[in-house]
C-alpha positions as CSV (number, residue, x, y, z in Angstrom):
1,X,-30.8,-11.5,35.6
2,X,-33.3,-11.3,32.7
3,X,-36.0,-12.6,35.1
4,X,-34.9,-9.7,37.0
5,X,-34.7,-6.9,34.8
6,X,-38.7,-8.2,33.8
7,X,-40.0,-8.1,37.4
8,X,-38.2,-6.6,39.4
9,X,-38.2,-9.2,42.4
10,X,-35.4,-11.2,43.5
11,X,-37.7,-14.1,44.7
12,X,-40.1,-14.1,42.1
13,X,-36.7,-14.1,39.2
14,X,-35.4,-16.6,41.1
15,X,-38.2,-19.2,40.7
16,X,-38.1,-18.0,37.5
17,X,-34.8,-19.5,36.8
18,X,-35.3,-22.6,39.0
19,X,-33.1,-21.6,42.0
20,X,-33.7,-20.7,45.3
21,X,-35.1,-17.2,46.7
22,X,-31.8,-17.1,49.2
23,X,-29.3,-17.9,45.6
24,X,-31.8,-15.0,43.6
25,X,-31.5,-12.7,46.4
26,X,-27.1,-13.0,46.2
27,X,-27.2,-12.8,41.9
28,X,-29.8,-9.5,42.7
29,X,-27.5,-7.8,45.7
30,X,-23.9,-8.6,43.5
31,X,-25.5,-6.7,40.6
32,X,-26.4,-3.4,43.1
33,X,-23.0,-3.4,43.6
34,X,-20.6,-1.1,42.4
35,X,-17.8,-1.9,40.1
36,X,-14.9,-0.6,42.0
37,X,-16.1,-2.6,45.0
38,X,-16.9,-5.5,43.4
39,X,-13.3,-6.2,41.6
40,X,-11.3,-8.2,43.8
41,X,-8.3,-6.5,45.4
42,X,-5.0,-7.4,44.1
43,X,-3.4,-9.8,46.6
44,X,0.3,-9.1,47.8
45,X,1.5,-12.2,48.9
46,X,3.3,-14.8,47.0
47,X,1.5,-18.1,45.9
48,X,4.8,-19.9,45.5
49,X,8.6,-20.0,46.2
50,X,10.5,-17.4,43.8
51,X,12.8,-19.3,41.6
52,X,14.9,-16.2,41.3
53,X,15.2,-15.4,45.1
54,X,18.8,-16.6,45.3
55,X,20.5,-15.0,42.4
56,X,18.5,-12.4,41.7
57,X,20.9,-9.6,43.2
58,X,23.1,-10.9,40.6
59,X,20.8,-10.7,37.7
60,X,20.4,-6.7,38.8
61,X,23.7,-6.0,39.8
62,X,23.9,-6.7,35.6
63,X,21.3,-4.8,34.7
64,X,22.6,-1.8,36.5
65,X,26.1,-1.8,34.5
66,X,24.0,-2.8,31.4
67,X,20.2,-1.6,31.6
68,X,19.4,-3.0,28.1
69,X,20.1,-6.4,28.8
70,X,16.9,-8.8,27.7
71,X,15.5,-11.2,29.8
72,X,16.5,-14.1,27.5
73,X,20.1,-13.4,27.8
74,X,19.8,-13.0,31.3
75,X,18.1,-16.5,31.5
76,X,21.3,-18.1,28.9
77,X,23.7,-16.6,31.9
78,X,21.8,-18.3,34.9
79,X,21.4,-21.7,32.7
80,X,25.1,-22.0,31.9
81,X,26.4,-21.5,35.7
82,X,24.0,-22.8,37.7
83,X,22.9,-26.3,35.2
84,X,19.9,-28.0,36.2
85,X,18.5,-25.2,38.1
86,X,17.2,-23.1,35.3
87,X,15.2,-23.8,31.9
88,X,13.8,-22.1,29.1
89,X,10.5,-22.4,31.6
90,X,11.7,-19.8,33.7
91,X,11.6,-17.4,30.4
92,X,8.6,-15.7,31.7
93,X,9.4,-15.4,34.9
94,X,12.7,-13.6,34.4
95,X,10.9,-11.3,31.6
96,X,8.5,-9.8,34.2
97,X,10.8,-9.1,36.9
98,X,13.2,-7.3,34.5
99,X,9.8,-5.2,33.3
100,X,9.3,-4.5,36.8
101,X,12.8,-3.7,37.5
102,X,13.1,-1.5,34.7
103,X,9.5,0.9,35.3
104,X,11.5,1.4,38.7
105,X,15.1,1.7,38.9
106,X,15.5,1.9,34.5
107,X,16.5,4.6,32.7
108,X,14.4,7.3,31.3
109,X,13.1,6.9,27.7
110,X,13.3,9.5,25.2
111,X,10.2,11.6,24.7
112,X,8.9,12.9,21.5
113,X,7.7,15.9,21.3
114,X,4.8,16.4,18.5
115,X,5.6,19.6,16.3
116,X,2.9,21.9,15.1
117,X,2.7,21.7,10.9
118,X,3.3,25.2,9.2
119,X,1.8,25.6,5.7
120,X,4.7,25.9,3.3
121,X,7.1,26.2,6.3
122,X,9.2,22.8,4.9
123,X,9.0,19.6,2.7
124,X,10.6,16.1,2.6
125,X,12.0,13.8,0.6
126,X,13.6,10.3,1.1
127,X,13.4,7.2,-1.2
128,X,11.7,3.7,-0.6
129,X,12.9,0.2,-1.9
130,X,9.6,-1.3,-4.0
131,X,11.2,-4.8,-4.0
132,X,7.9,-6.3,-1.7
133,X,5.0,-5.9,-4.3
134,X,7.0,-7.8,-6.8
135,X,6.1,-5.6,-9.4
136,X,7.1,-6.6,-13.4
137,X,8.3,-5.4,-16.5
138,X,7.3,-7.5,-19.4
139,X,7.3,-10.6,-16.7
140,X,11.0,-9.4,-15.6
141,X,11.2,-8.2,-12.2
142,X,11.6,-5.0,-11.8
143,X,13.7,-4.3,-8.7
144,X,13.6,0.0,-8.4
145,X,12.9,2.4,-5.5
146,X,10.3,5.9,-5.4
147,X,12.0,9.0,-4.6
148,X,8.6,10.2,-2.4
149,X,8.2,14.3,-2.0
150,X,6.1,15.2,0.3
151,X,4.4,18.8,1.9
152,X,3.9,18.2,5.6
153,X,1.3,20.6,6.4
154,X,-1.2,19.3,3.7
155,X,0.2,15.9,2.9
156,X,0.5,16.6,-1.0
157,X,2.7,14.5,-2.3
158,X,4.7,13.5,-5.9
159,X,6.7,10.4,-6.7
160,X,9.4,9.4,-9.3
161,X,11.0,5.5,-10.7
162,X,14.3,5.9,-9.9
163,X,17.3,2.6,-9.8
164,X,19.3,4.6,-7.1
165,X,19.8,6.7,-4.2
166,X,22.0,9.8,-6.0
167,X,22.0,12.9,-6.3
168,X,21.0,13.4,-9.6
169,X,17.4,11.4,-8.6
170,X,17.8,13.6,-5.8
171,X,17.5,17.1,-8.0
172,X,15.3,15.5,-10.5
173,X,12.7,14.7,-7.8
174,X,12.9,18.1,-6.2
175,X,12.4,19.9,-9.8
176,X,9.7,17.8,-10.6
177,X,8.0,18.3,-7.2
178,X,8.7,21.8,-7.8
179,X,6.9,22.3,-10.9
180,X,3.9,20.8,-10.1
181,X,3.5,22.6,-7.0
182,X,4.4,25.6,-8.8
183,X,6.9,26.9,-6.3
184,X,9.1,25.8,-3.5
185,X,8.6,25.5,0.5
186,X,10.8,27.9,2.5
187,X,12.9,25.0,3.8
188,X,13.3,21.1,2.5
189,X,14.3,18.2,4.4
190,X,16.4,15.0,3.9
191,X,17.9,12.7,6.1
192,X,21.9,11.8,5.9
193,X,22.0,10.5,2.6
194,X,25.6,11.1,1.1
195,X,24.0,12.6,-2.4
196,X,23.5,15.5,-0.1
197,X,25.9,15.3,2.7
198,X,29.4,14.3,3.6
199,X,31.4,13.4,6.7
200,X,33.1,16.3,8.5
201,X,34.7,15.8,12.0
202,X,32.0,13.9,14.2
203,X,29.1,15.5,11.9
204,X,28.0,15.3,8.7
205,X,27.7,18.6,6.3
206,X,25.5,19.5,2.9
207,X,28.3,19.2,0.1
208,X,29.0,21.8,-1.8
209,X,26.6,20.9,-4.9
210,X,23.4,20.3,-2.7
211,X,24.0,24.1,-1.2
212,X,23.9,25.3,-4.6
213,X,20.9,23.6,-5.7
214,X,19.2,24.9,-2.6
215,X,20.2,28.4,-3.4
216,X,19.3,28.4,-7.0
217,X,15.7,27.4,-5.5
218,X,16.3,29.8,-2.8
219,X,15.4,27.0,-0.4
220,X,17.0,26.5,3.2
221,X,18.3,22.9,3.1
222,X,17.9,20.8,6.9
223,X,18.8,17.4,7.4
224,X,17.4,15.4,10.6
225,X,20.5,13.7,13.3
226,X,22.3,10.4,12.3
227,X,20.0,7.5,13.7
228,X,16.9,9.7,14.4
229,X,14.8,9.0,11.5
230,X,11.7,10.5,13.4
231,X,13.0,13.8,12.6
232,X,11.8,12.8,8.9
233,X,8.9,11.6,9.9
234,X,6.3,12.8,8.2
235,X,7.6,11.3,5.0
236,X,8.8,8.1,6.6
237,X,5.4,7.1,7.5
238,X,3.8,7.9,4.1
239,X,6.4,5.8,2.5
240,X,4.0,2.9,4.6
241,X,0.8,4.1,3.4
242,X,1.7,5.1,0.2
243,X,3.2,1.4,-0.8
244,X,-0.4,0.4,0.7
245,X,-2.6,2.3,-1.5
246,X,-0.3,1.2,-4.6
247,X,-0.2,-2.4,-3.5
248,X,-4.6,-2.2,-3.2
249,X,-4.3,-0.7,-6.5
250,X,-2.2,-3.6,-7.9
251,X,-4.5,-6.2,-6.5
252,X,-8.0,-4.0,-8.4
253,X,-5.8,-4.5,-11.3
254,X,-5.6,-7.9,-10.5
255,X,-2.0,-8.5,-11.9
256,X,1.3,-6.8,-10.9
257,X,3.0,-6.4,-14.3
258,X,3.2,-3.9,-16.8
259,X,4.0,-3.8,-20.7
260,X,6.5,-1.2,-20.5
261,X,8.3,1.0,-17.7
262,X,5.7,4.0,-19.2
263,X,2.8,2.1,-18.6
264,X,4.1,1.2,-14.6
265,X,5.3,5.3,-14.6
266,X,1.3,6.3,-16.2
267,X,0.3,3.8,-13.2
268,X,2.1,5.7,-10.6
269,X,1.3,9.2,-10.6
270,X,-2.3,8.2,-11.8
271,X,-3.0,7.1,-8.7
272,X,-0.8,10.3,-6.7
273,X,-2.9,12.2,-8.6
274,X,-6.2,10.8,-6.9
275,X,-4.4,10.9,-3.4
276,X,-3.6,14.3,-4.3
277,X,-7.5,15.2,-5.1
278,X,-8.3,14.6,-2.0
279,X,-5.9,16.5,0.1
280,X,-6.8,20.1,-2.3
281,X,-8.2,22.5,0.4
282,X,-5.3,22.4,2.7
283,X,-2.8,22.1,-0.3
284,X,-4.4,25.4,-2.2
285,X,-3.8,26.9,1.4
286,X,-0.3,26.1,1.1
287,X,0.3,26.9,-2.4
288,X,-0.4,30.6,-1.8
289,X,2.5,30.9,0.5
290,X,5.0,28.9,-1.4
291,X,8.4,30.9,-2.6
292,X,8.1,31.5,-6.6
293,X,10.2,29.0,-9.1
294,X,13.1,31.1,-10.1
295,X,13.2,31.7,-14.4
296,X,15.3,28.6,-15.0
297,X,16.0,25.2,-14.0
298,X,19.1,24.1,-12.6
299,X,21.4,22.1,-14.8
300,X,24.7,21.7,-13.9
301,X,27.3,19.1,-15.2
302,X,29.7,17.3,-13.6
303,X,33.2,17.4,-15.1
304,X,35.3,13.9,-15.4
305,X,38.5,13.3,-16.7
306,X,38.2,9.2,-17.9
307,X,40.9,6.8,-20.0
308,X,39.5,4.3,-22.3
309,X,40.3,0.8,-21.3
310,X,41.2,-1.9,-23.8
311,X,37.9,-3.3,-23.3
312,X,37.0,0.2,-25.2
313,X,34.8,1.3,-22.5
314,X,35.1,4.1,-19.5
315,X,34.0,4.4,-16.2
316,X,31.5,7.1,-15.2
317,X,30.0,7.5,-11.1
318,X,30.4,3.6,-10.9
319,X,28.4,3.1,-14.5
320,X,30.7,1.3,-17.4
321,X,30.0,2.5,-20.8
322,X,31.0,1.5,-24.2
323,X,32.8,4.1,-26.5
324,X,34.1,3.4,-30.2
325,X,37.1,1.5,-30.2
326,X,39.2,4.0,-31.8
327,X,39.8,5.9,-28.8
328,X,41.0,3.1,-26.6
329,X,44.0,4.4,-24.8
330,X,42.9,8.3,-24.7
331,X,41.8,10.2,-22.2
332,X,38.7,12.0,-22.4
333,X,36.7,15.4,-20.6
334,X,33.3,13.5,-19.5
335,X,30.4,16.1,-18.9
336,X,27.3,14.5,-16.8
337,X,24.0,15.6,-17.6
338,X,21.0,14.5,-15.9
339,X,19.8,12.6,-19.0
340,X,22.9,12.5,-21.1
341,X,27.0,12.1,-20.9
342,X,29.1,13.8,-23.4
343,X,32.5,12.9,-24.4
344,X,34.9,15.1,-25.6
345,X,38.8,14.5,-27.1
346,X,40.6,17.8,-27.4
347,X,37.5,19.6,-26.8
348,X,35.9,18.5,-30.0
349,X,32.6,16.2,-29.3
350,X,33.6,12.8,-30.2
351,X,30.2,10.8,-28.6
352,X,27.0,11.7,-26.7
353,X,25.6,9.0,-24.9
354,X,22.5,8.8,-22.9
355,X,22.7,8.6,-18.8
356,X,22.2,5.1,-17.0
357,X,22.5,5.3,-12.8
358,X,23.5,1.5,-12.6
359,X,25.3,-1.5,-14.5
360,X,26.6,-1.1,-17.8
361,X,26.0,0.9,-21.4
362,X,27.5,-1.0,-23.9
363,X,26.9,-1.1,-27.5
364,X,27.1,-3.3,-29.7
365,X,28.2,-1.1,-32.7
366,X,31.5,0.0,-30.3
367,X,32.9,-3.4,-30.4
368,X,32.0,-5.5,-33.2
369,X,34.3,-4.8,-35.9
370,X,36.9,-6.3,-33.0
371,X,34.8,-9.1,-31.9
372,X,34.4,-10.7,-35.9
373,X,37.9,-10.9,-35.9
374,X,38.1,-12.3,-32.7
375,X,34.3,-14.4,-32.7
376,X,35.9,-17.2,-29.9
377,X,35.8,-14.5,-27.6
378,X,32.3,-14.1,-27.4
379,X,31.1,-17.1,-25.8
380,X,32.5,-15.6,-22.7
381,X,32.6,-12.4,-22.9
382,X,31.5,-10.9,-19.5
383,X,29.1,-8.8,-21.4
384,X,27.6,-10.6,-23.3
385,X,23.9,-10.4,-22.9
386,X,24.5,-6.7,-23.6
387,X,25.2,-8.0,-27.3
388,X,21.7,-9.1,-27.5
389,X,19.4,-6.0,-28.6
390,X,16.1,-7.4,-29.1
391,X,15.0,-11.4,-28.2
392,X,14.5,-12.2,-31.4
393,X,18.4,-11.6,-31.6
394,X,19.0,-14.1,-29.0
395,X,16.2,-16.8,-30.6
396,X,18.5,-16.4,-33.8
397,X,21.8,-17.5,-31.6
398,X,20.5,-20.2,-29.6
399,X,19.0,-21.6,-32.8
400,X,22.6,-21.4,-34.8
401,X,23.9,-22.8,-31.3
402,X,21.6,-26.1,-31.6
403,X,22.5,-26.8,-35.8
404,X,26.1,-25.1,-35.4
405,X,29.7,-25.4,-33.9
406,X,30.5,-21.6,-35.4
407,X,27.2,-20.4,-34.1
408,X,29.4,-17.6,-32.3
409,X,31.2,-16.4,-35.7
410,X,27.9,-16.3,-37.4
411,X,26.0,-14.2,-34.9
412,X,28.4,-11.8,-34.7
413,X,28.5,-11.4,-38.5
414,X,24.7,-11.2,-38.3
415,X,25.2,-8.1,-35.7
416,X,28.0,-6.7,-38.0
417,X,25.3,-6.6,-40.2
418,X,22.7,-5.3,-38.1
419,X,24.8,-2.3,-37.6
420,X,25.9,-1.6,-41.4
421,X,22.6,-2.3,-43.0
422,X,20.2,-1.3,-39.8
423,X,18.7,-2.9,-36.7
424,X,15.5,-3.0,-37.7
425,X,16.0,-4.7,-41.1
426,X,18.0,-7.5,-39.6
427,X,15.5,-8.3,-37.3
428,X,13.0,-8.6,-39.6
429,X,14.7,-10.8,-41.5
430,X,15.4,-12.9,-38.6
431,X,11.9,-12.6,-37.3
432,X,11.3,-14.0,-41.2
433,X,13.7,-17.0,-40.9
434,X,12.6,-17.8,-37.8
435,X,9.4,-18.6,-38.7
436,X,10.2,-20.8,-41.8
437,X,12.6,-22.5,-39.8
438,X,15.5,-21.5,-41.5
439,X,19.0,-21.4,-39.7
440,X,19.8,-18.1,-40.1
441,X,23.2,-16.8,-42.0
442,X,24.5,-13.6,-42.9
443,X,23.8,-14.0,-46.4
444,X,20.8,-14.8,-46.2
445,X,19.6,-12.3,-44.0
446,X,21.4,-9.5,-46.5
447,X,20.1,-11.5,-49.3
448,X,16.5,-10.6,-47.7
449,X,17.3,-7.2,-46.8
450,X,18.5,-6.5,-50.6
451,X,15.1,-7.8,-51.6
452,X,13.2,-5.5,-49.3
453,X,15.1,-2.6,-50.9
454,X,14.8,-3.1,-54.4
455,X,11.6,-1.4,-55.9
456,X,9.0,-3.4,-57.4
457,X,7.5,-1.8,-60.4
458,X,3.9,-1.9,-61.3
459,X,1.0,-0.8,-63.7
460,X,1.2,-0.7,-67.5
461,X,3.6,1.9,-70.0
462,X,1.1,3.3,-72.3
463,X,2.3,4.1,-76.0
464,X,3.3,7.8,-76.8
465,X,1.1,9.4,-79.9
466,X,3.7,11.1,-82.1
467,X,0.5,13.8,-83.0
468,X,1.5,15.4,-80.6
469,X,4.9,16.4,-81.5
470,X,3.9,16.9,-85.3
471,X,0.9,20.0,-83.7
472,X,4.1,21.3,-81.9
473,X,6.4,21.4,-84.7
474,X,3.7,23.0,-86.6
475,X,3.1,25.4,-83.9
476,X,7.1,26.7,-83.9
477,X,6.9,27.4,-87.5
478,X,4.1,29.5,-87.3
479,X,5.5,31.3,-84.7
């Protein structure tokens, strides 16, 4: 055929390519041809016996009472009652008679129908697990999910580290969103996530908190049908490609953990911030038509009524958190912030702590007074990593543990001491020991915590002249 192309004669590109002028003349007149023509026509007679001849009517009378039915189980069926007829070899077989089957007698699919975007007509929200990029806290892994915003029309979006689905991440996200944007769509979307809607007959309905966020914000709240997560879609499929761009950024940074939850937060919207950049026209179109921010930010609290356990701690939305041990046995008026809880005991503030979304708050200055009088208890005490509040804390105990039978007894005088005397000082003094590989005890660590304290003085005391109070005795009596 390159012969060909060169001269142009079939004879002559024959010899060319050493066959005859009859063979050049066929390879020359099958080129001429036209494609259609020259395919070959799909035959429509069988090559072999059909294995499924004799029991295929039963195969469809089951897939007519149950169109769904795979091929595989269909095969498992024919295996068990008809043994030695039928193998896993007939697998393919079976799967392309049901495929033909179901593109003629199946039942219709769904259809989705594309929507045209609006600018500023509605946002979405939803959250997405980060668990697959195996991402680190100070080489601990950090398990946490994004609560992912996002504008439709121009594909802006804004993200927030969250621990759980709730609705408090849920409000947080939206007034963040909202505040960067600089104003609100005129409807915002979620899908049937119980922070924002509750089970009602058959249905599900927006609970009575989530309308009134949307009102404050003036925003018409829509959620998509249970199962149809298409309905969400535009943020569904940025959660994909917005786990991809981070994931390329972690592998340019060439490691996946981070000194502190700050630095992984900086890391984060640093790089929304240059997705953003490049979506600006279309989102400055939508900005101009979004509904203003109204003067304040909405800040409701959540009223609890909770009793303090004798493990002097209360339960709050599924969160256990110490409380002094004094008010064991009470009953207290809980009011839930967004950042903060505040605990109240005949409506005079008796603690403010600050607002976790999962596991436990407990404090080591709560409990322990109790637990020196008691120190057996604290080898296993449920709790107890909570009673370590920096490593070097638990470097101190496993050290006492390796020299010491009454390691436990010690350590929790050392933390008795940590919170008289200060945190801070008591791990430096430990940090101190440590290092001189010195067991620590609690009088020792006081012992260099009184040192610390006591002022060194230095420099020299010069000699008073007594001149000068003879010139000012002389002075008074001329005066």
């Amino acid at each position: 055929m390159k012969e060909l192309s060169k001269h142009g004669s079939a004879p002559r590109a024959g010899m060319k390519a050493n066959m005859s002028e009859r063979t050049g003349r066929n390879y020359a007149k099958k080129a001429n041809e036209d494609k259609d023509v020259k395919e070959r026509k799909s035959r429509t007679h069988r090559t072999r016996r059909d294995p499924l001849s004799q029991h295929w009517p039963e195969i469809e009378e089951r897939l007519i009472e149950h169109p769904t039915l795979e091929a595989k189980s269909l095969l498992s069926v024919l295996m068990e009652q008809y043994p030695g007829q039928y193998s896993e070899t007939h697998l393919r077989t079976v799967q392309r008679r049901v495929k033909d089957w179901q593109m003629t007698h199946g039942a219709d699919q769904p259809v989705m129908f594309r929507q045209k975007l609006h600018p500023a007509r509605q946002s979405q929200s939803d959250w997405t697990h980060m668990k697959s990029l195996k991402i680190t806290i100070d080489g601990h892994q950090f398990d946490h999910l994004l609560f992912h915003f996002i504008l439709p029309y121009s594909r802006w979006e804004t993200v927030m580290v969250c621990d759980v689905e709730s609705y408090d991440t849920l409000t947080r996200g939206f007034e963040q969103a909202a505040l960067e944007m600089g104003g609100v769509a005129h409807e915002h979307r979620t899908d049937n996530l119980s922070a924002a809607t509750q089970k009602m007959g058959c249905s599900r309905v927006f609970t009575n908190r989530w309308q009134e966020f949307m009102n404050h914000y003036d925003v018409t709240p829509s959620r998509n049908n249970p199962g149809v997560s298409n309905e969400n879609g535009s943020v569904e499929k940025s959660h994909d490609l917005l786990k991809k761009a981070i994931d390329q950024a972690l592998m340019l940074r060439r490691s996946r953990d981070f000194k502190t939850l700050g630095e992984y937060q900086a890391f984060v919207h640093t790089l929304t911030r240059k997705r953003n950049s490049m979506r600006l026209v279309k989102f400055q179109e939508e900005q101009a038509l979004l509904k203003p921010l109204p003067e304040t930010t909405f800040n409701e609290a959540m009223q609890l009524k909770c009793r303090v356990s004798s493990c002097s701690t209360i339960q709050v939305i599924s969160v256990t958190y110490s409380v002094p041990s004094r008010l064991i046995g009470t009953w207290l008026t809980v009011y839930v912030y967004r950042d903060h809880i505040e605990l109240f005991y005949n409506s005079r503030l008796c603690e403010t702590l600050p607002r976790v979304f999962a596991g436990i708050l407990l404090n080591y200055r709560h409990i322990i007074d109790g637990l020196v009088r008691k120190p057996k208890a604290f080898e296993d005490y449920q709790h107890k990593e909570c009673l370590f509040p920096h490593p070097i804390f638990r470097k101190a105990y496993d050290c006492l543990k390796a020299s010491t039978d009454k390691a436990p007894k010690i350590y929790c005088e050392i933390l008795q001491a940590a919170k008289r005397m200060g945190e801070k000082d008591v791990q430096m003094a430990l940090e101190l020991m440590l290092e001189a590989e010195i067991t620590p005890s609690v009088t020792e660590v006081i012992s260099l915590i009184e040192k610390s304290r006591t002022p060194t003085l230095t420099g020299e005391v010069m000699a008073v002249s007594l001149d000068v109070y003879d010139a000012l005795h002389q002075f008074k009596g001329v005066a």
